[in-house]
Structure formats: C-alpha cells, structure tokens
VEXDO-120704 format. One record per residue: z, y, x of N, C-alpha, C, O in turn; residue number from 0. Coordinates in Angstrom, 3 decimals. Last residue first. Example, Ala and Ser with C-alpha at 12.3 -4.5 7.8 and 13.67 -1.06 7.14 Angstrom:
<rs>
n.z|n.y|n.x|ca.z|ca.y|ca.x|c.z|c.y|c.x|o.z|o.y|o.x|vexmar
7.080|-2.250|12.850|7.140|-1.060|13.670|7.870|0.030|12.900|8.039|1.138|13.409|1
7.800|-5.690|13.190|7.800|-4.500|12.300|7.800|-3.300|13.200|8.465|-3.319|14.236|0
</rs>
This chain:
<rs>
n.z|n.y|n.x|ca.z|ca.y|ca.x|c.z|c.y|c.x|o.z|o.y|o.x|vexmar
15.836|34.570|-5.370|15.866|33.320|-5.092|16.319|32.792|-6.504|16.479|31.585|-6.689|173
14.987|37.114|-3.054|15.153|36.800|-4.709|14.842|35.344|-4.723|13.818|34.884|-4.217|172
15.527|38.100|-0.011|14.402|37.467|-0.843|14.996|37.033|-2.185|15.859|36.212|-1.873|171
14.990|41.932|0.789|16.034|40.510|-0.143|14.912|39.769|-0.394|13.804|40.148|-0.773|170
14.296|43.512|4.170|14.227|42.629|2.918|14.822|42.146|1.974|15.738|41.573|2.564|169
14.479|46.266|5.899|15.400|45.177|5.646|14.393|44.871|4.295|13.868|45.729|3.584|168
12.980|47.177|9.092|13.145|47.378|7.811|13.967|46.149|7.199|14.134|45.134|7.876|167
12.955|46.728|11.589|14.262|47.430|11.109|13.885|47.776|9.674|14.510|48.674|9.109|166
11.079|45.530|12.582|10.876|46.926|12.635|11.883|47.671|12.056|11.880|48.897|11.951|165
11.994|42.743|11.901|12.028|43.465|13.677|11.691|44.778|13.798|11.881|45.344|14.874|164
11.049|42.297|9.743|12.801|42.355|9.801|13.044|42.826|11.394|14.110|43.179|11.898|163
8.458|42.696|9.412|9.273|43.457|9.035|10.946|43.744|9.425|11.694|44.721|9.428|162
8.174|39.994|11.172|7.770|41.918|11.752|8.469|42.202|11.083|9.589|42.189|11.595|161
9.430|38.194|9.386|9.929|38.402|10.634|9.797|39.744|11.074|10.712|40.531|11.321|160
7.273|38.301|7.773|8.886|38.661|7.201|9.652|38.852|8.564|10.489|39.749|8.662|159
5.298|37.642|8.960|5.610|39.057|8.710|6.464|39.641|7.624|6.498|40.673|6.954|158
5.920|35.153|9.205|5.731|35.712|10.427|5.690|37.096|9.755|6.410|37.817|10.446|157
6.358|34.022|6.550|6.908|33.745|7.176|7.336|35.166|8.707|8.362|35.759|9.039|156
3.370|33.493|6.340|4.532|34.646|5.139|5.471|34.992|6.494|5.338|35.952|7.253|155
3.004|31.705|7.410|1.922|33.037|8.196|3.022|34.484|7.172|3.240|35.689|7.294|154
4.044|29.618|6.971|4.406|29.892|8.085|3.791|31.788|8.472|4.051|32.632|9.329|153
3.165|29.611|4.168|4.569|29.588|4.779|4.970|30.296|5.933|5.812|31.187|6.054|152
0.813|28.889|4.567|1.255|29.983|4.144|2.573|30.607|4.130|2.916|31.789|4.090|151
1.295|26.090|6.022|0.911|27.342|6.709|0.813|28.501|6.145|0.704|29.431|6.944|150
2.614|24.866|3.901|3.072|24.935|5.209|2.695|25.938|5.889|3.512|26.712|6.388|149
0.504|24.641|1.886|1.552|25.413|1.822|2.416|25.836|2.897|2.927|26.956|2.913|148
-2.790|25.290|3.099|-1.750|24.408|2.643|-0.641|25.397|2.578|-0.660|26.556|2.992|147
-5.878|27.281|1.994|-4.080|26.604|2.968|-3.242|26.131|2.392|-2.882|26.439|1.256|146
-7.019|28.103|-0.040|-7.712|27.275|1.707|-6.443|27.194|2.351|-6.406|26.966|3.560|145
-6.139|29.109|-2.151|-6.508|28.060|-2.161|-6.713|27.332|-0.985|-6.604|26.108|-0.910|144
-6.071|31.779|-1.813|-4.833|31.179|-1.791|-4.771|29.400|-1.778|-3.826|28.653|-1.524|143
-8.449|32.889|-2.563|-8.245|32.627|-0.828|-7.081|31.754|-0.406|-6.915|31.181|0.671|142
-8.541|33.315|-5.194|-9.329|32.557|-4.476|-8.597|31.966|-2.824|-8.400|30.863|-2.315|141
-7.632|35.628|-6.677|-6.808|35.288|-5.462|-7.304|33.884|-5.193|-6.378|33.119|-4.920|140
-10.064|36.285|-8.297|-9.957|37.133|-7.173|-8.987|36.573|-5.639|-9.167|36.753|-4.435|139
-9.197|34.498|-10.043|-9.668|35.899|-10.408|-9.242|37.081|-9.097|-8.554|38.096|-8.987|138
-9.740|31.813|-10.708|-8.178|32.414|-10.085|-8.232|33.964|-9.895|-7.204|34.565|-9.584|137
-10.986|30.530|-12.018|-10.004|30.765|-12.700|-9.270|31.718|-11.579|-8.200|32.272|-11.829|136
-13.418|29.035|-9.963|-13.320|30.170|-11.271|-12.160|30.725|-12.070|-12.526|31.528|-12.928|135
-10.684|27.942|-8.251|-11.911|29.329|-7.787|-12.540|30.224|-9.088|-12.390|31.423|-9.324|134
-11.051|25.714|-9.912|-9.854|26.246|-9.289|-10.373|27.903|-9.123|-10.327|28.790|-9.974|133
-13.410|24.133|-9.451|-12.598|24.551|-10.485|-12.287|25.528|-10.616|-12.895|26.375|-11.272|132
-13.311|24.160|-6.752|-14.570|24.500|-7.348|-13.993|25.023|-8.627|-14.063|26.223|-8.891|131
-11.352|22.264|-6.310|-11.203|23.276|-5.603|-12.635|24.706|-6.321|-12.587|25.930|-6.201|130
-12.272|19.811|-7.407|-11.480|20.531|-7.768|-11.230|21.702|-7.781|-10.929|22.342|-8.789|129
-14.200|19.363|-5.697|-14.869|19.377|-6.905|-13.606|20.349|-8.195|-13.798|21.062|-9.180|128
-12.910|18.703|-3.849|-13.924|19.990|-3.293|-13.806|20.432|-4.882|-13.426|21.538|-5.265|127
-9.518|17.786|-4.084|-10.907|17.300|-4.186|-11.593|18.213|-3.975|-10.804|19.138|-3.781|126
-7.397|19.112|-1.590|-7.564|18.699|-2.758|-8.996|18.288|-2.530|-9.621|18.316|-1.470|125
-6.248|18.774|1.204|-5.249|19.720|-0.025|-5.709|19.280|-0.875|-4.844|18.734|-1.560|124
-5.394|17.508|4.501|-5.690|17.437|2.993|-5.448|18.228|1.943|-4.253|18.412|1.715|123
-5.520|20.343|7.459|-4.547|19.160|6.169|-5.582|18.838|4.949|-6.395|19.647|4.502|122
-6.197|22.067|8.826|-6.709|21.209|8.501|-6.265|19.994|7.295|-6.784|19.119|6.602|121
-4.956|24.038|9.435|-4.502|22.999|10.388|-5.321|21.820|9.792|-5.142|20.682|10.227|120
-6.675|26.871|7.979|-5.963|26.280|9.531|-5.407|25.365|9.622|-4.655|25.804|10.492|119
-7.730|25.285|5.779|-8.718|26.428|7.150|-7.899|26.613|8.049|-8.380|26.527|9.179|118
-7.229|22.644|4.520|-6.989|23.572|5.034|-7.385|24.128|6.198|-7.400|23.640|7.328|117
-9.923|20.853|2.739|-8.827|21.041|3.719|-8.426|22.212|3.890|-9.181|23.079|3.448|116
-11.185|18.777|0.390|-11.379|20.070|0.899|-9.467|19.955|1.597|-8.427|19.402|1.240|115
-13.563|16.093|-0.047|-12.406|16.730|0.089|-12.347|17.715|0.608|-13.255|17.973|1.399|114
-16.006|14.839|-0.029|-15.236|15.726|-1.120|-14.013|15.958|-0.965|-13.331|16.026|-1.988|113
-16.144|13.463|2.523|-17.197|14.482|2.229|-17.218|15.389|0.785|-18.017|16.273|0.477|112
-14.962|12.127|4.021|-14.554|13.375|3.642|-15.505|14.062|2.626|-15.378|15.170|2.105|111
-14.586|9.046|5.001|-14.987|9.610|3.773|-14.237|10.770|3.633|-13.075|10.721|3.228|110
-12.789|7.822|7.526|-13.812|8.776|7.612|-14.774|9.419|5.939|-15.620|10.300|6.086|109
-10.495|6.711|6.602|-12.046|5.844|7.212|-13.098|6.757|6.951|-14.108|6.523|6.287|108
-9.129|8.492|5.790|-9.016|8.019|7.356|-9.370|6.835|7.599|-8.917|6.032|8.415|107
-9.711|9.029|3.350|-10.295|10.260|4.611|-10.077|9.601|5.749|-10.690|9.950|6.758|106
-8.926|6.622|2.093|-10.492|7.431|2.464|-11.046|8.271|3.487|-12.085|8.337|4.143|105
-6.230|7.138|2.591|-7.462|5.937|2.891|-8.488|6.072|3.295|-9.011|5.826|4.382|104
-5.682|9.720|0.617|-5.613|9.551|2.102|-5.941|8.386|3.315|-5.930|8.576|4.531|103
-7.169|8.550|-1.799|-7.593|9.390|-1.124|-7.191|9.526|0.098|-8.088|9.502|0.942|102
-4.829|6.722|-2.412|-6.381|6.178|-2.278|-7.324|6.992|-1.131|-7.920|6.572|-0.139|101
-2.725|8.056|-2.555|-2.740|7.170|-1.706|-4.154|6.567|-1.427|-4.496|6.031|-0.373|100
-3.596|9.353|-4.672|-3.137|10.122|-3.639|-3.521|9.432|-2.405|-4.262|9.828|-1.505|99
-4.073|7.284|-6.405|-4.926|8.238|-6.369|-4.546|8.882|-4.922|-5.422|8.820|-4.059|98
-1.511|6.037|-6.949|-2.486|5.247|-6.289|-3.749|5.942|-5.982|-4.569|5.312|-5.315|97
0.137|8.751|-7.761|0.529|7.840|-6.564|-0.329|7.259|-6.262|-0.566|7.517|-5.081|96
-1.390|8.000|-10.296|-1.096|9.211|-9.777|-1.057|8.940|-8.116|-2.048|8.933|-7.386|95
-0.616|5.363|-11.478|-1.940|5.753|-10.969|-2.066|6.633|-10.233|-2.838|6.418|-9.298|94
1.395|2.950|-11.470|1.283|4.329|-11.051|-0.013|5.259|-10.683|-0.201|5.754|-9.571|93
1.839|1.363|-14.469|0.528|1.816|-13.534|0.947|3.059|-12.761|0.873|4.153|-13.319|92
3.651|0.929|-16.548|4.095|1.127|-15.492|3.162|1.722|-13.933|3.547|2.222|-12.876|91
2.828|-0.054|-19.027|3.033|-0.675|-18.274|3.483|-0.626|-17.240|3.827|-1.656|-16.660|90
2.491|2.558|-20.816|3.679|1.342|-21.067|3.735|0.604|-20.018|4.921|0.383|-19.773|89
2.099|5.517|-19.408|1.373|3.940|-19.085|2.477|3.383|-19.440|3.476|3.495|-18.731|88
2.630|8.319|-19.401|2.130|7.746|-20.580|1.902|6.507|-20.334|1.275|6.075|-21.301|87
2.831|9.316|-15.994|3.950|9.551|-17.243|4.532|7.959|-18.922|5.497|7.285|-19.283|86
0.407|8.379|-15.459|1.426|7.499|-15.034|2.440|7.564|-16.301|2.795|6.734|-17.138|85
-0.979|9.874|-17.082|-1.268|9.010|-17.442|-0.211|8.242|-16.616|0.129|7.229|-17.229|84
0.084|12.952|-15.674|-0.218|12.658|-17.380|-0.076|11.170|-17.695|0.816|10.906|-18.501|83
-0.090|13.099|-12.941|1.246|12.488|-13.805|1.444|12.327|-14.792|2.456|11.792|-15.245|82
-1.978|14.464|-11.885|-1.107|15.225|-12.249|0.042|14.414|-12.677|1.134|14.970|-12.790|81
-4.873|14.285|-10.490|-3.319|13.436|-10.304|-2.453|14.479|-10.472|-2.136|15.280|-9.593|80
-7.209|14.958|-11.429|-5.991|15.800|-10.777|-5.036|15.119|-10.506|-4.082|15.824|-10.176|79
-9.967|12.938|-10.320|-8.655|12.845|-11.035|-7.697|13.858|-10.311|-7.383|13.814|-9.121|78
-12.187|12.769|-8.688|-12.215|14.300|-10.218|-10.860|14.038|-10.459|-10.320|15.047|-10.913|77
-12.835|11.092|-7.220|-12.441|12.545|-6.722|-11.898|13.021|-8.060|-10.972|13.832|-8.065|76
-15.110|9.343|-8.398|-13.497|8.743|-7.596|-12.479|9.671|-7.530|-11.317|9.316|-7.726|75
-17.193|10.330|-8.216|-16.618|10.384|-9.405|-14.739|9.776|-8.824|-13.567|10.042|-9.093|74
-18.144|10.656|-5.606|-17.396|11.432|-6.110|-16.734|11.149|-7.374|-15.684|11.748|-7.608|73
-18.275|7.120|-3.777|-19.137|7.732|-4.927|-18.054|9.332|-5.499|-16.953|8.922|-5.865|72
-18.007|5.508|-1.817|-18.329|7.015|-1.310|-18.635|7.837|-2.684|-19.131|8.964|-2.701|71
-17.839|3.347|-2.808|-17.049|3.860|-2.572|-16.645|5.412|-2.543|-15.721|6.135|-2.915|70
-19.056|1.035|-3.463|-19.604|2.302|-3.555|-18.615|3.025|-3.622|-18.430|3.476|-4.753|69
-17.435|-1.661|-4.541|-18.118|-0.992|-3.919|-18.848|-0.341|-4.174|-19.597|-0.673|-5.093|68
-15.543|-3.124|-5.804|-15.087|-2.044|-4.761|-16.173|-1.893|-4.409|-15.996|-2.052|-3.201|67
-15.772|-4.208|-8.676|-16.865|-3.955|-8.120|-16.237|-3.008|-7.106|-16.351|-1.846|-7.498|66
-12.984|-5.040|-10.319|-14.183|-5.999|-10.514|-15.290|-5.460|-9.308|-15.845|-6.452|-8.835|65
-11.326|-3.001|-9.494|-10.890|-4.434|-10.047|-11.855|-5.030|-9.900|-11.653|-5.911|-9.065|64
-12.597|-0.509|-9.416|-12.479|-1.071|-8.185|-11.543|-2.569|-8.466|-11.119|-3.149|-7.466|63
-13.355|-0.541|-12.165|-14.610|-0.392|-11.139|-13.645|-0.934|-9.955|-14.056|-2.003|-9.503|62
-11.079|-0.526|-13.638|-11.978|-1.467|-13.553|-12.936|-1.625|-12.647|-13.356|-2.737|-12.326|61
-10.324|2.036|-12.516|-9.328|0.323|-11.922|-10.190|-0.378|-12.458|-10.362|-1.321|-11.687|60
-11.735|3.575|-13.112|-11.573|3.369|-12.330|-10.812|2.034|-11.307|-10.792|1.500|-10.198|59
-11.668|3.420|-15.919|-12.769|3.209|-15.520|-12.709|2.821|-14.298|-13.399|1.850|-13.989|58
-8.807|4.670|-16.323|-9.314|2.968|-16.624|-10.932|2.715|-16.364|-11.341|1.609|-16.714|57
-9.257|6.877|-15.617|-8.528|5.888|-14.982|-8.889|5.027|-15.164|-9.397|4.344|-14.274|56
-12.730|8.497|-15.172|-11.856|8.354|-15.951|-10.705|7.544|-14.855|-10.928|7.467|-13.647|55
-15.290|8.748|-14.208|-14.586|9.672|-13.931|-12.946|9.033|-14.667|-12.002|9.664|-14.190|54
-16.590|7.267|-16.306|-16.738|7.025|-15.170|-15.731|7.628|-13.962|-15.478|6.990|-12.940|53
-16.536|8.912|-18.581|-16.846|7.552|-18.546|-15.935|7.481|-17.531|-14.720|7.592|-17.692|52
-16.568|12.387|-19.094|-17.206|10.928|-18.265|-16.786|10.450|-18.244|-15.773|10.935|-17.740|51
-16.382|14.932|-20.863|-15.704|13.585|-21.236|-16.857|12.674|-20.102|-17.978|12.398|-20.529|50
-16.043|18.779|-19.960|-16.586|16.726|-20.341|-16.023|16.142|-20.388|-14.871|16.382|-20.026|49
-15.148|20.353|-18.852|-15.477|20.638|-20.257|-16.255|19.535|-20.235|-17.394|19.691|-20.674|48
-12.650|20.434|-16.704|-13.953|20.024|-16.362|-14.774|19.941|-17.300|-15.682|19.249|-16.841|47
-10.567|20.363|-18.185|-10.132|21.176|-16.870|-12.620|21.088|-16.694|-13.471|21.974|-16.616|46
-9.905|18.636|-20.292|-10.101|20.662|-20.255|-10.577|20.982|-19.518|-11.250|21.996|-19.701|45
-10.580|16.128|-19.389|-11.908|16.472|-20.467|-11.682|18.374|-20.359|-12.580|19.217|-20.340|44
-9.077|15.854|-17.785|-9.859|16.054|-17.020|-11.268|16.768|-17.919|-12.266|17.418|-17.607|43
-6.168|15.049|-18.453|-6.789|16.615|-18.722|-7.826|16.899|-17.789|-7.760|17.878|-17.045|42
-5.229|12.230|-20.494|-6.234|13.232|-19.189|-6.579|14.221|-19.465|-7.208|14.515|-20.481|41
-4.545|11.122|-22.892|-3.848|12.126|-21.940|-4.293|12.825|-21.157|-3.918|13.985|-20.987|40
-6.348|9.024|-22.695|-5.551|10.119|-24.307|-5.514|11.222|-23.473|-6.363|12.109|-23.395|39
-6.299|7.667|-21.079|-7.536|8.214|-21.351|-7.163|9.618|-21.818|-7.482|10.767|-21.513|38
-3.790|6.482|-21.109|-4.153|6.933|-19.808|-5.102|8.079|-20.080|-4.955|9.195|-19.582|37
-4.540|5.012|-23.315|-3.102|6.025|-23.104|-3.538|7.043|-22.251|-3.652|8.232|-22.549|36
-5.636|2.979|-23.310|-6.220|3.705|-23.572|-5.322|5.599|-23.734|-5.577|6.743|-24.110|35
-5.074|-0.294|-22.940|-4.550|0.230|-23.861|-5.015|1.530|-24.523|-4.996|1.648|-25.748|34
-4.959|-1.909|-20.814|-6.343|-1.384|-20.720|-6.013|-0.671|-22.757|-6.903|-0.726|-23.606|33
-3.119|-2.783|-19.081|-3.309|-3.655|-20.568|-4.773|-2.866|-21.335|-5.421|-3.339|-22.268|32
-2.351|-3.262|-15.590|-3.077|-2.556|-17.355|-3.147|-3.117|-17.998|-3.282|-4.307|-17.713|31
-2.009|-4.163|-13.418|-1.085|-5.149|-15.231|-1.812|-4.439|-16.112|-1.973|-4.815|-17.273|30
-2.946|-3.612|-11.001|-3.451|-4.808|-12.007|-2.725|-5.166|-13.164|-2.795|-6.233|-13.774|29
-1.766|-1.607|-11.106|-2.654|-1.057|-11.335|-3.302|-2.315|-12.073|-3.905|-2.329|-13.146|28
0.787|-1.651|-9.362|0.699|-1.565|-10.428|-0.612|-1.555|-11.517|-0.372|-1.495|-12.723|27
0.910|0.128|-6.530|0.740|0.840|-7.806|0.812|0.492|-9.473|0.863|1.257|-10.436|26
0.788|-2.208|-5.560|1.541|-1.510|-4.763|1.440|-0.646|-6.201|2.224|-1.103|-7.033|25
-1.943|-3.253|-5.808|-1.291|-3.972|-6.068|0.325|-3.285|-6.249|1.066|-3.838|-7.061|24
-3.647|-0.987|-5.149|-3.614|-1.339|-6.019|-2.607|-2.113|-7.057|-2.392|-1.958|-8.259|23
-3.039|-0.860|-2.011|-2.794|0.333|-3.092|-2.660|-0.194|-4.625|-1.672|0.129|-5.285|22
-4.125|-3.820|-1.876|-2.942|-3.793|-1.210|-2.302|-2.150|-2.175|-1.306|-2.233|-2.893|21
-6.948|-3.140|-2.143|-6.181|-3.978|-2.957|-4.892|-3.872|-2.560|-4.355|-3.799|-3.666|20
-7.264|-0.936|0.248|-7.230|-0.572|-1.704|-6.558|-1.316|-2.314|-5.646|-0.892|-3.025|19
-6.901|-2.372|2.025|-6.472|-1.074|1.581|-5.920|-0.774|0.059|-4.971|-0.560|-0.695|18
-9.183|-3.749|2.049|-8.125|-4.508|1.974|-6.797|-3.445|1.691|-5.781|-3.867|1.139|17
-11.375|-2.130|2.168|-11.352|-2.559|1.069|-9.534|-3.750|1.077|-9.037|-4.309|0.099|16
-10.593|-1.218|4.890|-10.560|-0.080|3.807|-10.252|-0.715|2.188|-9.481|-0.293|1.327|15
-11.296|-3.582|6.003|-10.123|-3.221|6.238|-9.733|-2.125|5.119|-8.653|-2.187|4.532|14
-13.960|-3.964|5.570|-13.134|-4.948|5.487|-11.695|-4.300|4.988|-11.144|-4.472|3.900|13
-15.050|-1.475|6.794|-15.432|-1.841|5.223|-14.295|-2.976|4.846|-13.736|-2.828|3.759|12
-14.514|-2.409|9.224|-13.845|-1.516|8.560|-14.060|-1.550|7.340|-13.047|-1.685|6.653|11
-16.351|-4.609|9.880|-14.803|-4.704|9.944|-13.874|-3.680|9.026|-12.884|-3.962|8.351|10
-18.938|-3.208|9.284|-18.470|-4.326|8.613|-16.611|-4.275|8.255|-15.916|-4.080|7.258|9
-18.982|-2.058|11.615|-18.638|-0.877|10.256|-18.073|-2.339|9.539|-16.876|-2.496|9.299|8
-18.496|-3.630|13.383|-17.250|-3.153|13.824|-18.011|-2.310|11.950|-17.107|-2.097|11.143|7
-21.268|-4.995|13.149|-19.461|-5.729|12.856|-18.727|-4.967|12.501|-18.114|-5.164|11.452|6
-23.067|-2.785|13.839|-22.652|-3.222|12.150|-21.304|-3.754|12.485|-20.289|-3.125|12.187|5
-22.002|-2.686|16.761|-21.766|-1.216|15.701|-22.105|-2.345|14.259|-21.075|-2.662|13.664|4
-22.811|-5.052|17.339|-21.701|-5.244|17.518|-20.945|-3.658|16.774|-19.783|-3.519|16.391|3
-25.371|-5.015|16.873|-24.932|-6.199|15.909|-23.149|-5.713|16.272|-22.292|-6.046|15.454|2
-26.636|-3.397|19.032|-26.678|-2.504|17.620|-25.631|-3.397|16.291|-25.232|-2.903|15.237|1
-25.884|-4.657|21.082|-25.126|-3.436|20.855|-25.124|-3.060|19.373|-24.208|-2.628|18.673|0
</rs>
C-alpha cells in the first residue's frame, strides 16, 4: 500500500514536472539570452524593498532549466507578473504568462500554501506574500482584496438591484 501512495506521489511529481517543461517551452523561456533586461525592469526591488537573487526571472528559468526541484519553495511566488520583463525581453520570453500558468499548475497539484484565494468562491487571486504587500498600502480598504472580481461584482451587483427595487433610481457613469 505504502509503495503504491510513493508511485502514485512519484507519478505526480512526474507529471507536474512535465508541466512545467511543456509551460516553459510554450512561453519561450528556453531562448533567453540571459541578457538582464528582465532584471532591469522588475518592480519587485519597489514593491518588496530588496533585491533577491533568487526571487528574480532569470533566476528562475535557470533554477527550473537546470534544477526543477523544490518546488514548494516561495521564492517562486514573489513575481507580480505585471508585464515589465515580458514587455522588455528581445527574445520574446513570455514570462508573465509562464508565471500565471505556473502558478495555476501548482495549485492543481495541490501546492497552495502561498497562495491566497477568494473568501467566497475560492478562486485564485494572488501570492499570500503579495497580498501581505498589498494590505500595508491600502489604508483601511484591505477587505477589497479577499474577492475576486466576479464576486464583487456580483455582491455590487445585488444592491444595485435592491436599490433599483426600492424605486430608487441610479446612473452608472461609464
């Protein structure tokens, strides 16, 4: 029993890591020219008042180019995927996209454990580590953070409706 639970993690370790290369490949990620563009650009040194190594893009395609493993490691997490370094890559690296795509991999081989979701339906929204960020800056409207957009939507939504059923009238400004 206990040989046939390793296989089956085995298998998946298999499958996750076949993931990646397949993201990888799909993104572009193996032509870097390891140029340093990517680096320039990151706004991970504002957003997070450091410079890591490790945390970086090109750290990252090297680490999972040469060593996929350790997976579970957070430094993986810190990239805002904002589009700075795709934007800036002569080569074409979609990194942004391979980040996104990395992360929704992850969570569905069960690696959550930095990600943060939405308090009602649960959705992906961002890194924890992000979300941590995020929270000191937002000066009170904190809360705007735990839902996805869909469901703020939907919950706006519902008491645009009351209002418009109590006979009060709205414009929405568009």
């Amino acid at each position: 029993m206990e040989s046939a639970k390793k296989k089956s993690k085995e298998s998946v370790e298999q499958e996750l890591a076949s993931g990646i290369r397949i993201l990888m490949e799909k993104n572009r990620l193996n032509v870097c020219l390891d140029c340093g563009k990517c680096s320039a650009v990151c706004p991970m040194v504002r957003v997070y008042g450091e410079y890591v190594h490790n945390r970086g893009t090109r750290s990252i395609v090297e680490r999972l180019s040469f060593d996929p493993k350790g997976l579970a490691d957070e430094t993986l997490w810190y990239c805002l995927a904002c589009r700075e370094c795709t934007f800036f890559c002569p080569s074409g690296v979609d990194f942004q996209n391979f980040m996104m795509g990395f992360r929704d991999l992850m969570i569905s081989h069960g690696h959550k454990e930095y990600a943060h979701f939405c308090s009602q339906c649960g959705a992906y929204l961002m890194p924890k580590r992000q979300l941590e960020v995020l929270k000191t800056t937002m000066n009170g409207a904190a809360d705007l953070l735990y839902e996805c957009p869909n469901c703020k939507k939907n919950r706006y939504g519902a008491v645009l409706f009351k209002l418009s059923s109590k006979g009060r009238s709205f414009t929405l400004l568009t």
